[in-house]
CHARMM internal coordinates of N, CA and C (Angstrom, degrees):
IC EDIT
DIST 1 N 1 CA 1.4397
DIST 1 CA 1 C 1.5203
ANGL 1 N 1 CA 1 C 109.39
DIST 1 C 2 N 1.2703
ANGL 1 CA 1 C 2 N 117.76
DIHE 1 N 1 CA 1 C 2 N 103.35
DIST 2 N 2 CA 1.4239
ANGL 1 C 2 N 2 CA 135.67
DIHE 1 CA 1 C 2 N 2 CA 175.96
DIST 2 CA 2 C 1.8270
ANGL 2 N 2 CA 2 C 102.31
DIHE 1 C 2 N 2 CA 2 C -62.02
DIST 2 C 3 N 1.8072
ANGL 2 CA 2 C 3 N 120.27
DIHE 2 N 2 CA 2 C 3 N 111.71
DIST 3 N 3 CA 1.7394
ANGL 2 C 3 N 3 CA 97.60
DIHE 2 CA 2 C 3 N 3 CA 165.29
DIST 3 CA 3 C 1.3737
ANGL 3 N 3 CA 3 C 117.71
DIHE 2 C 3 N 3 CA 3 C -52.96
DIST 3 C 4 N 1.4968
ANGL 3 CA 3 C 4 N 116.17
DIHE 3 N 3 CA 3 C 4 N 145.53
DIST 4 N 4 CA 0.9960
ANGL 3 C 4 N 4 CA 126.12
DIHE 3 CA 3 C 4 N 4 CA -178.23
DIST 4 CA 4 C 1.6815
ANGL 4 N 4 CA 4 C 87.83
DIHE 3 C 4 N 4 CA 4 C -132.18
DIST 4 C 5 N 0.9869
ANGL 4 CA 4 C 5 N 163.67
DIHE 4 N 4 CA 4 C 5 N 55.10
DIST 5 N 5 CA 1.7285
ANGL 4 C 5 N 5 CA 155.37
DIHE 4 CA 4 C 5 N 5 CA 178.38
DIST 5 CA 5 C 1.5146
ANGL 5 N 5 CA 5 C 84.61
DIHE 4 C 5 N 5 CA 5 C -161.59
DIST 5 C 6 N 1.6284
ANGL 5 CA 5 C 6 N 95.15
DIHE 5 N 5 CA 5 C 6 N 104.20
DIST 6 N 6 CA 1.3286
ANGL 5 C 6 N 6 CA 88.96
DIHE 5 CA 5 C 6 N 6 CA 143.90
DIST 6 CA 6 C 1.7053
ANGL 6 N 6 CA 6 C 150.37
DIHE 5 C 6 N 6 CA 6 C -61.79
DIST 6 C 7 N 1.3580
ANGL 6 CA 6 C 7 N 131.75
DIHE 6 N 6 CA 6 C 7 N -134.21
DIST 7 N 7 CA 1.2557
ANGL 6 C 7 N 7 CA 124.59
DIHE 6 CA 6 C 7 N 7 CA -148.92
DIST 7 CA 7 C 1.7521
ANGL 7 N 7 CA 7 C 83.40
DIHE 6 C 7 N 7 CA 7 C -114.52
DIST 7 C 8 N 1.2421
ANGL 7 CA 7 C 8 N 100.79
DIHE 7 N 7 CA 7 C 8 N -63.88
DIST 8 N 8 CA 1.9530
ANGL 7 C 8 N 8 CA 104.88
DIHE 7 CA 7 C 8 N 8 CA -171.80
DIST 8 CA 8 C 2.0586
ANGL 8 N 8 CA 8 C 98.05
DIHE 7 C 8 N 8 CA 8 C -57.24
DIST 8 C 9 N 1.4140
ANGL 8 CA 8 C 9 N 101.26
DIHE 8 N 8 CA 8 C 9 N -62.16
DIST 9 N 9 CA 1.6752
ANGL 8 C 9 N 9 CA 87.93
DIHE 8 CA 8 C 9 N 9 CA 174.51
DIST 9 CA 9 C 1.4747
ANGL 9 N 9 CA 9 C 118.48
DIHE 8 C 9 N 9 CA 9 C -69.26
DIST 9 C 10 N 0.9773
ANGL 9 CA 9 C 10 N 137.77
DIHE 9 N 9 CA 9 C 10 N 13.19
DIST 10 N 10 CA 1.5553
ANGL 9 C 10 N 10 CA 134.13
DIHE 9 CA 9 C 10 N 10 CA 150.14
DIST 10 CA 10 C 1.7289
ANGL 10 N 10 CA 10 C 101.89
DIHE 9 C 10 N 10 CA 10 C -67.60
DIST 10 C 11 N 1.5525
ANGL 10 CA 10 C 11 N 108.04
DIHE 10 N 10 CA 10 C 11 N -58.73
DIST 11 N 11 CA 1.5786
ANGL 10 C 11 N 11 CA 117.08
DIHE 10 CA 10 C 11 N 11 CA -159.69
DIST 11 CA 11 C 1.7056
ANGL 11 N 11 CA 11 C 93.07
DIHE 10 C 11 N 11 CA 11 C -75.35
DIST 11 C 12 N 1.1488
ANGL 11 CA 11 C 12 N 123.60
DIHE 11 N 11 CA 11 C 12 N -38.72
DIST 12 N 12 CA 1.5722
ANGL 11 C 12 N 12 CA 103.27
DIHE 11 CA 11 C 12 N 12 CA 179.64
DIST 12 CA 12 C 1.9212
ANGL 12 N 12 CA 12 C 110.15
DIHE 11 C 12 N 12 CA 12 C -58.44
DIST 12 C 13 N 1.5196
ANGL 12 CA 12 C 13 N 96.95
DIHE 12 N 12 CA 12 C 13 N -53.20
DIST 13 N 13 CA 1.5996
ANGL 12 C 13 N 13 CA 95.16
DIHE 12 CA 12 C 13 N 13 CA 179.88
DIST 13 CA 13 C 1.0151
ANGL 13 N 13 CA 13 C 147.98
DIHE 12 C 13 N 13 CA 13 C -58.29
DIST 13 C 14 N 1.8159
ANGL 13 CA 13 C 14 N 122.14
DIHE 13 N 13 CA 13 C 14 N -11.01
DIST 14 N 14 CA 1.0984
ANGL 13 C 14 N 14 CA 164.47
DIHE 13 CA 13 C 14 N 14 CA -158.07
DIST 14 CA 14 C 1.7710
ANGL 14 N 14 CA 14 C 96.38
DIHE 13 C 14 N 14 CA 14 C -96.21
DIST 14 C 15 N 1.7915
ANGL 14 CA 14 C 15 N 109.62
DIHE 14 N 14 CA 14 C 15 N -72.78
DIST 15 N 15 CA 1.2574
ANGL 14 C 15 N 15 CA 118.11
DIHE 14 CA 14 C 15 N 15 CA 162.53
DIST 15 CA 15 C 1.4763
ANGL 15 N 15 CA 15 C 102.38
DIHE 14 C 15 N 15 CA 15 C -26.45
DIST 15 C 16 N 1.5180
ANGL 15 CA 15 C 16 N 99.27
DIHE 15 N 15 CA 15 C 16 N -103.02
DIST 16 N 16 CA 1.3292
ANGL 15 C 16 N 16 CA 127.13
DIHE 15 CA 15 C 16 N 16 CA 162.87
DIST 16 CA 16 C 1.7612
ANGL 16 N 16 CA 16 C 105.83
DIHE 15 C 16 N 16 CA 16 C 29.92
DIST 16 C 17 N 1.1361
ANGL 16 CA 16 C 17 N 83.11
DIHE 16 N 16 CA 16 C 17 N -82.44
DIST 17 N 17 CA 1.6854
ANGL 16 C 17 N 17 CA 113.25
DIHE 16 CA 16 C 17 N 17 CA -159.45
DIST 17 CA 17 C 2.0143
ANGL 17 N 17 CA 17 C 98.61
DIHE 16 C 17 N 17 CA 17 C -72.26
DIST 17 C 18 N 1.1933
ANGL 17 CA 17 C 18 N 116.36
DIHE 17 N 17 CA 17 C 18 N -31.80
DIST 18 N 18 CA 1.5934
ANGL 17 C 18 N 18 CA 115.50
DIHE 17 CA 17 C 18 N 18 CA 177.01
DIST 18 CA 18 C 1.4074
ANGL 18 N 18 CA 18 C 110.23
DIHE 17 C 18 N 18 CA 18 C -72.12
DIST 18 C 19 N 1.2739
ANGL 18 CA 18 C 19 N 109.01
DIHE 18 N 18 CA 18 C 19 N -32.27
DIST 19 N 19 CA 1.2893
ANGL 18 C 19 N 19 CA 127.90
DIHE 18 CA 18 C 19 N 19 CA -152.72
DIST 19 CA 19 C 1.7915
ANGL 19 N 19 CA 19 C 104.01
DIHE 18 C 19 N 19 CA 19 C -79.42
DIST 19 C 20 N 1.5823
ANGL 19 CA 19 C 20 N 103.27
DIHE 19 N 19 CA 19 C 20 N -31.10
DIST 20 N 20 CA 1.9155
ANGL 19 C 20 N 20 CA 114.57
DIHE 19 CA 19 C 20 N 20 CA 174.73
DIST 20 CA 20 C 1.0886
ANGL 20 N 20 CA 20 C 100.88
DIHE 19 C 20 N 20 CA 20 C -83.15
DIST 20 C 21 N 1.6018
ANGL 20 CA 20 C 21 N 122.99
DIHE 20 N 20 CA 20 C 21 N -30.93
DIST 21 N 21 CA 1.4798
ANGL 20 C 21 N 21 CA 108.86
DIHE 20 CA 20 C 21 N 21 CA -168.28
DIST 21 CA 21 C 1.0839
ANGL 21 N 21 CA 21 C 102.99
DIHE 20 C 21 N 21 CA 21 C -88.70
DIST 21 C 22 N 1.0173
ANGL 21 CA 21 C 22 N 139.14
DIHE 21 N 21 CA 21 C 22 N -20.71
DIST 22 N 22 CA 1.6379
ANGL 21 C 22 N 22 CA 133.30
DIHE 21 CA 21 C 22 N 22 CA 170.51
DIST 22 CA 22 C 1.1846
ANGL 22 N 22 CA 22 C 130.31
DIHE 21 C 22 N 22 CA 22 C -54.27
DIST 22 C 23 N 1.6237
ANGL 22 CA 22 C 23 N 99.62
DIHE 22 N 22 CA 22 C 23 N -48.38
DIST 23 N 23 CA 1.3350
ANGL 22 C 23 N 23 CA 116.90
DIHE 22 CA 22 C 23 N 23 CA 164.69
DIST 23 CA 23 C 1.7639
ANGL 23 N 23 CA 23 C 138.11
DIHE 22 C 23 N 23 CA 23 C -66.24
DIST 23 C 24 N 1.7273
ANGL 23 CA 23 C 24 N 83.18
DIHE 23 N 23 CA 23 C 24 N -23.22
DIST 24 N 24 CA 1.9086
ANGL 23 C 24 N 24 CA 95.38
DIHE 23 CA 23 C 24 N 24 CA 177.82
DIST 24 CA 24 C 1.5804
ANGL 24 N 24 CA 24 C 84.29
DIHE 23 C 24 N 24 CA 24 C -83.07
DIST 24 C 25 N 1.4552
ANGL 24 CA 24 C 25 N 143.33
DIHE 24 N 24 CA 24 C 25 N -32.49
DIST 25 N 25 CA 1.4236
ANGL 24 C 25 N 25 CA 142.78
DIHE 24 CA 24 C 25 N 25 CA -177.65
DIST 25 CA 25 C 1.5873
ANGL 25 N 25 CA 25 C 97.83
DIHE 24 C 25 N 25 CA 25 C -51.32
DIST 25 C 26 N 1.6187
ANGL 25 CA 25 C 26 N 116.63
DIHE 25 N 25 CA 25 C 26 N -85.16
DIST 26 N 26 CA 1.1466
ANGL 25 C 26 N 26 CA 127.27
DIHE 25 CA 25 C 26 N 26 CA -177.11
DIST 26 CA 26 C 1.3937
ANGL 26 N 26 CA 26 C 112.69
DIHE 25 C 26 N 26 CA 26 C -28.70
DIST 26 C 27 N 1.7560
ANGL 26 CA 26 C 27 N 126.24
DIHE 26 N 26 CA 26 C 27 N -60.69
DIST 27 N 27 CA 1.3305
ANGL 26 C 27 N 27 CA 108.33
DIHE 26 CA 26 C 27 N 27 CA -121.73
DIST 27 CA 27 C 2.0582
ANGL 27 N 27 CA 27 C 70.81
DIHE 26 C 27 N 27 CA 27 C -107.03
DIST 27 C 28 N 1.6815
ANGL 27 CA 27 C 28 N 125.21
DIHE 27 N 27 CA 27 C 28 N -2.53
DIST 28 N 28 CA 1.7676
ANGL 27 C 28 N 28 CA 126.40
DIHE 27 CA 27 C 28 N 28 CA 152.90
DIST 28 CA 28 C 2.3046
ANGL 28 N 28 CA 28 C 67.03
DIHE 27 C 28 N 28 CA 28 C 86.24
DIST 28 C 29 N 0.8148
ANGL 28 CA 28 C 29 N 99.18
DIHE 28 N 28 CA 28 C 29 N 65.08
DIST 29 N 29 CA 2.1029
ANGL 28 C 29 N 29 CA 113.05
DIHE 28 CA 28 C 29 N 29 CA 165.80
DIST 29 CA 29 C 1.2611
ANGL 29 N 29 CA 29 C 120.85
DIHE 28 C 29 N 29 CA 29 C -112.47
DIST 29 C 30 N 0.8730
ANGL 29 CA 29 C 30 N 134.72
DIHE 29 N 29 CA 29 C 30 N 90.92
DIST 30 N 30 CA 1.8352
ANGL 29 C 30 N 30 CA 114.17
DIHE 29 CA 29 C 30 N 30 CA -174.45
DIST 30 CA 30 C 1.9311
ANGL 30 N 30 CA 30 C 100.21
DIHE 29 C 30 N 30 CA 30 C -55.26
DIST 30 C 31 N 1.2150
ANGL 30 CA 30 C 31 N 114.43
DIHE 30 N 30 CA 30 C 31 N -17.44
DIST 31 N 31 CA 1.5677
ANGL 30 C 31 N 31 CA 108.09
DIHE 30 CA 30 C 31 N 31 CA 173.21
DIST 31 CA 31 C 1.7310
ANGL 31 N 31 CA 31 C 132.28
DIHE 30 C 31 N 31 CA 31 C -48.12
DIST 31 C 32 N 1.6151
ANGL 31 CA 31 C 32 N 87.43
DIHE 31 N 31 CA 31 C 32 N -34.93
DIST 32 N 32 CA 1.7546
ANGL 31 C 32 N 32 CA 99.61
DIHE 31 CA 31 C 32 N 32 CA 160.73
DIST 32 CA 32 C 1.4435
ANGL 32 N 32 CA 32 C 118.81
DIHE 31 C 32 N 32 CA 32 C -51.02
DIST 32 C 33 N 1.3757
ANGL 32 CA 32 C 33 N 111.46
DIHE 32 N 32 CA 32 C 33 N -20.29
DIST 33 N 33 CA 1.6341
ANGL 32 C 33 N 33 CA 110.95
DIHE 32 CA 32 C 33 N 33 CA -164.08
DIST 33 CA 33 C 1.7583
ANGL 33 N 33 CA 33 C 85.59
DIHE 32 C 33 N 33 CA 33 C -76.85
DIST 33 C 34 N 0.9733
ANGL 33 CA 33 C 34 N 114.47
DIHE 33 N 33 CA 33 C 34 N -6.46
DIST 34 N 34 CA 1.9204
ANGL 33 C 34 N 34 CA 103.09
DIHE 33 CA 33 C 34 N 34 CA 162.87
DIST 34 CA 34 C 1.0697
ANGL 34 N 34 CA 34 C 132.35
DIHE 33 C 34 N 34 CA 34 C -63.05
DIST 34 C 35 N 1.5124
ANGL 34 CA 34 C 35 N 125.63
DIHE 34 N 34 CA 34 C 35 N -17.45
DIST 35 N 35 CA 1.0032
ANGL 34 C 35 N 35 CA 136.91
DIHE 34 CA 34 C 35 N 35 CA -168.10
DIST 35 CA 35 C 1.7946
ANGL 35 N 35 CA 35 C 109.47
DIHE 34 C 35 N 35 CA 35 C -91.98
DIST 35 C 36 N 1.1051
ANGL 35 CA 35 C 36 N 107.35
DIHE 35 N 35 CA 35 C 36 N -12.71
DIST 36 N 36 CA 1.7382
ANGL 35 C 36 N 36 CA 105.53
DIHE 35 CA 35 C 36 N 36 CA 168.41
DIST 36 CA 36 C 1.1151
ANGL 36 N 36 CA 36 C 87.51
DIHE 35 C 36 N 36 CA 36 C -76.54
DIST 36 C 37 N 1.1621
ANGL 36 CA 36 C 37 N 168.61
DIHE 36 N 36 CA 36 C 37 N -122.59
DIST 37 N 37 CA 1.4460
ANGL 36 C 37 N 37 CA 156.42
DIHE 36 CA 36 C 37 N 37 CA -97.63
DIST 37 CA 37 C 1.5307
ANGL 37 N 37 CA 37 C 107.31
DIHE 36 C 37 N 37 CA 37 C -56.86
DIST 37 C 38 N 1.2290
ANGL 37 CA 37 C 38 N 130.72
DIHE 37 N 37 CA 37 C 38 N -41.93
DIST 38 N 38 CA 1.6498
ANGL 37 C 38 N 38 CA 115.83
DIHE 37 CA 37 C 38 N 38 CA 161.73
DIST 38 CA 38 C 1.2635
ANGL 38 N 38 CA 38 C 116.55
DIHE 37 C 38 N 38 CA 38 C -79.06
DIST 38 C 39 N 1.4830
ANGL 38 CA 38 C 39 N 133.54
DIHE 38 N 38 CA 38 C 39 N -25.54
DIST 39 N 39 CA 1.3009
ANGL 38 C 39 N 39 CA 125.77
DIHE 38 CA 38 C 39 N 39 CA 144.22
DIST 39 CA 39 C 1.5880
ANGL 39 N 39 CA 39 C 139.19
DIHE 38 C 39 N 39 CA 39 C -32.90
DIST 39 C 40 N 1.3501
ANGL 39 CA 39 C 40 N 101.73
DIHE 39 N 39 CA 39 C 40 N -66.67
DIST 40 N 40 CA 1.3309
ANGL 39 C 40 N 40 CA 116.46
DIHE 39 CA 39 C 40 N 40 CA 149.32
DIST 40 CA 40 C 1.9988
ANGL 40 N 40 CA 40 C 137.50
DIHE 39 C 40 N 40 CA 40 C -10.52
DIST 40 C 41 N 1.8001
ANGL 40 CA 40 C 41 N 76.27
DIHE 40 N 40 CA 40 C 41 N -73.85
DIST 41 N 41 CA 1.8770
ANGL 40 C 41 N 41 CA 94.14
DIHE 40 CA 40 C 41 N 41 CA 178.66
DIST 41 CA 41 C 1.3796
ANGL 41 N 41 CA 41 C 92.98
DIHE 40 C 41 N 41 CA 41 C -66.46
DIST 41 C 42 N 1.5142
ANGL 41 CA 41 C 42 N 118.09
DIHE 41 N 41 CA 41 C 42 N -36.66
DIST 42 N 42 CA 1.8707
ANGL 41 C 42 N 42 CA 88.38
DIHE 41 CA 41 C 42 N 42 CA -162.37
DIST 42 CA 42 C 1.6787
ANGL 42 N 42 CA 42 C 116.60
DIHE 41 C 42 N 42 CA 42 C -94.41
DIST 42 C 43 N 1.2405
ANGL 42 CA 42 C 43 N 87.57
DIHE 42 N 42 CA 42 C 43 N -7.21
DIST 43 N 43 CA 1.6528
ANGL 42 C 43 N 43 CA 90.53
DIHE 42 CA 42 C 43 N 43 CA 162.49
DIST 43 CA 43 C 1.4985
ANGL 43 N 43 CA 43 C 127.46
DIHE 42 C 43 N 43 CA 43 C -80.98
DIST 43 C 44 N 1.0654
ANGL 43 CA 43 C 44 N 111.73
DIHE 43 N 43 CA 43 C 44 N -15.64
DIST 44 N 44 CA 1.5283
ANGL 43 C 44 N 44 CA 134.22
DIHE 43 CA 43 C 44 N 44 CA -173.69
DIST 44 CA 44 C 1.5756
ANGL 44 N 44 CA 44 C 114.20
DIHE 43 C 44 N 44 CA 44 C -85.57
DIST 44 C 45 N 1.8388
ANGL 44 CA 44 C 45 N 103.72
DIHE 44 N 44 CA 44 C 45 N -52.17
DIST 45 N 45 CA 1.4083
ANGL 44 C 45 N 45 CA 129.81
DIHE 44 CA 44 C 45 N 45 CA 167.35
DIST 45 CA 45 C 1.7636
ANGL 45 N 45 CA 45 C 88.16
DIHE 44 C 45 N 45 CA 45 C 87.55
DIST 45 C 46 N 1.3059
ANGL 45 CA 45 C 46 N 140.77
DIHE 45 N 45 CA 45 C 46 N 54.28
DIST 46 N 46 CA 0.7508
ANGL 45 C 46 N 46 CA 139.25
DIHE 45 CA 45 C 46 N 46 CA -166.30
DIST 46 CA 46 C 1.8811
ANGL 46 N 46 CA 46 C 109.09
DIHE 45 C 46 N 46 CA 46 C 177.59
DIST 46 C 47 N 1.3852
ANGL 46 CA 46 C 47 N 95.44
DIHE 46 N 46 CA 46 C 47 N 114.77
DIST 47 N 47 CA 2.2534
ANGL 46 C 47 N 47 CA 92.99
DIHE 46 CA 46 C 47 N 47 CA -174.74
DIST 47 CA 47 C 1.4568
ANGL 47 N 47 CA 47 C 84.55
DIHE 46 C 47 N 47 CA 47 C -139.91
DIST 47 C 48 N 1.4598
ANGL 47 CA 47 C 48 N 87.67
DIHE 47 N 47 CA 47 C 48 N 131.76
DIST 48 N 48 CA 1.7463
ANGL 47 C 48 N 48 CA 108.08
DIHE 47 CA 47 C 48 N 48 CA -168.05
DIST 48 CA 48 C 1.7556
ANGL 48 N 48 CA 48 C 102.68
DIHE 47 C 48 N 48 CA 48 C -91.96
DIST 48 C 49 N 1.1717
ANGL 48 CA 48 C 49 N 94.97
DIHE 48 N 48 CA 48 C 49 N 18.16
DIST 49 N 49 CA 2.1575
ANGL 48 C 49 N 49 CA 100.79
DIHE 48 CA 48 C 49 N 49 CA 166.17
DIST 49 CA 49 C 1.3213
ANGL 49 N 49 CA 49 C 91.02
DIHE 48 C 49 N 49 CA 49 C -90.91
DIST 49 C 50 N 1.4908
ANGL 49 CA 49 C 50 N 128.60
DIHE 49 N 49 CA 49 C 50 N -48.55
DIST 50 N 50 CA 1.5248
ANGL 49 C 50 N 50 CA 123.56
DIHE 49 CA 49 C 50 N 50 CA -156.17
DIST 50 CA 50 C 1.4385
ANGL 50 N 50 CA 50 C 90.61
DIHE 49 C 50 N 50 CA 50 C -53.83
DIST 50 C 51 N 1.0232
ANGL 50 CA 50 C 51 N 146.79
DIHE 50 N 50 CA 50 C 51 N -48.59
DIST 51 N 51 CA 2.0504
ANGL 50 C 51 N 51 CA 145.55
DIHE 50 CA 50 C 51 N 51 CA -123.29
DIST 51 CA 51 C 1.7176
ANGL 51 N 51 CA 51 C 88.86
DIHE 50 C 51 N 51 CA 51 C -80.82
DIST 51 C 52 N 1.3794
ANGL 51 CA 51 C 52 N 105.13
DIHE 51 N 51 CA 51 C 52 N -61.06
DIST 52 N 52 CA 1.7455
ANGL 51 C 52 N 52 CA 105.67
DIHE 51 CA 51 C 52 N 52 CA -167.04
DIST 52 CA 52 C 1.5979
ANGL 52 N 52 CA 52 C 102.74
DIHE 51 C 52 N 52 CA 52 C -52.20
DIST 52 C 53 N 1.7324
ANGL 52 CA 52 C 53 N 117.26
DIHE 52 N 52 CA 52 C 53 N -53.98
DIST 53 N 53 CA 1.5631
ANGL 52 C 53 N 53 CA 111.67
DIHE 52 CA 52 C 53 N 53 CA -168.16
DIST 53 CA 53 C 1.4411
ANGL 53 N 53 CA 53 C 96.99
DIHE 52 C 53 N 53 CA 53 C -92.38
DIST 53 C 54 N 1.6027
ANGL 53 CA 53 C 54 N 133.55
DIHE 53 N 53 CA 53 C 54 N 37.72
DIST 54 N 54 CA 1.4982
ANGL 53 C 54 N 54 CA 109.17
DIHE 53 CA 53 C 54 N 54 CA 137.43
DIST 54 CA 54 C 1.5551
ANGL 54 N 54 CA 54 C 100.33
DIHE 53 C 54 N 54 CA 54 C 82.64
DIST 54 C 55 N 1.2096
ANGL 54 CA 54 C 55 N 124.21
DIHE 54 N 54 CA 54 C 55 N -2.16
DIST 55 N 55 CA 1.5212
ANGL 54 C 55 N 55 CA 112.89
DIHE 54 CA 54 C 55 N 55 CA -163.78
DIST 55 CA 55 C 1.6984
ANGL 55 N 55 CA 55 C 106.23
DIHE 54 C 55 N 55 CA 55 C -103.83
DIST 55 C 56 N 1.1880
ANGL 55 CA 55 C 56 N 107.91
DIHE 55 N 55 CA 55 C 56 N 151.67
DIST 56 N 56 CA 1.4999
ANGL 55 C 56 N 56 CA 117.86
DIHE 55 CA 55 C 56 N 56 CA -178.27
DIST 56 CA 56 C 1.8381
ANGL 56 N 56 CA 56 C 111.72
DIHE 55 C 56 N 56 CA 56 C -151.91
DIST 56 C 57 N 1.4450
ANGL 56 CA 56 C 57 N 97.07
DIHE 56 N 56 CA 56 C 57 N 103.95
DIST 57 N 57 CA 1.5587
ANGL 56 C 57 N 57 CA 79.91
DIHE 56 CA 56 C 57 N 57 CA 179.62
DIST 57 CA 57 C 1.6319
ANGL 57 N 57 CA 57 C 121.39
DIHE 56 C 57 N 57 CA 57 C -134.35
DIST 57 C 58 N 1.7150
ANGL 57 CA 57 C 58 N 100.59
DIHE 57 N 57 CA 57 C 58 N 57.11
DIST 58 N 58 CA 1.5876
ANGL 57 C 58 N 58 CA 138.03
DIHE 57 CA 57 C 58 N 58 CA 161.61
DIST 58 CA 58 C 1.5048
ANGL 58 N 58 CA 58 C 98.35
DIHE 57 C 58 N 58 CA 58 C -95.27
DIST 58 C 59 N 1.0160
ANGL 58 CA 58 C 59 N 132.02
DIHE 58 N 58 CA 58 C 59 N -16.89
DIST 59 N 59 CA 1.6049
ANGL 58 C 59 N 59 CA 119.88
DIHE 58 CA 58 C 59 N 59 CA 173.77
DIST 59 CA 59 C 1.4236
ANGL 59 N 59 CA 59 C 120.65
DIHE 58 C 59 N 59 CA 59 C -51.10
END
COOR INIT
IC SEED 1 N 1 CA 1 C
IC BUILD
């Protein structure tokens, strides 16, 4: 797995992604469990949507 997430979309997704789980924490949601999937990509540095549309924005 080549990174493909750059540096600013790592740090938005990272947020991002703490920011649902906190809230599925707080508000007792299993819907927060959404928030690992932007967690995830930016911890990884790698989101397997970019591959099909060609996009890379670690350049």
């Amino acid at each position: 797995m080549t990174p493909n997430v750059g540096t600013l979309d790592r740090t938005l997704r990272i947020v991002a992604g703490v920011a649902i789980v906190g809230w599925g924490v707080y508000a007792q949601n299993w819907l927060g469990a959404i928030g690992l999937v932007p967690l995830a990509t930016g911890l990884l540095r790698w989101c397997p949507v970019y591959l099909p549309l060609k996009l890379n924005t670690g350049k």
